[in-house]
C-alpha positions, 0 to 999 in steps of 0.5 A: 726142477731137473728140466729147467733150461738155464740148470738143474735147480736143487732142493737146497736152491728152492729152500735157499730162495724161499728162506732169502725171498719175498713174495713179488705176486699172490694169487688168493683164488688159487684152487685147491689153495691160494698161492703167490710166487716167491723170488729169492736168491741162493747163497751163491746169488742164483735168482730162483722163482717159487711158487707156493701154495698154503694148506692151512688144514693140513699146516703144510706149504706146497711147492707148485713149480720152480724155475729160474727167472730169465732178464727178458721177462722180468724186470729185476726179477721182480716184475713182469716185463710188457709184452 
């Protein structure tokens, strides 16, 4: 988060995101816990990419990375471009 390219994204930029968001890809097999990734934008429109991962023995949700999703690699921010 504090070395992402296009600015640093805060811990209120991620929470906003995941508040605001859904879930555009989910990855089920996922060890130790399956996860999916989140696009959700900010209460200043900032589109942020999250993924998250869910502990169901501890009830707990796990950020795994975050960054801000570029126009070149997704479409809308939702889809993945071809390569």
């Amino acid at each position: 988060m504090q070395t992402e390219e296009l600015g640093i994204v805060s811990e209120n930029d991620v929470f906003e995101a995941v508040m605001s968001g859904k879930i555009i890809e989910d990855y089920p097999n996922d060890e130790p816990y399956p996860s999916c990734l989140v696009y959700g934008r900010t209460t200043k429109e900032r589109p942020v990419h999250v993924v998250c991962a869910y502990a169901g023995d501890a009830d707990i949700a796990i950020v795994v990375t975050v960054y801000q999703p570029t126009a070149n690699r997704w479409i809308d921010f939702e889809r993945r471009r071809k390569a």
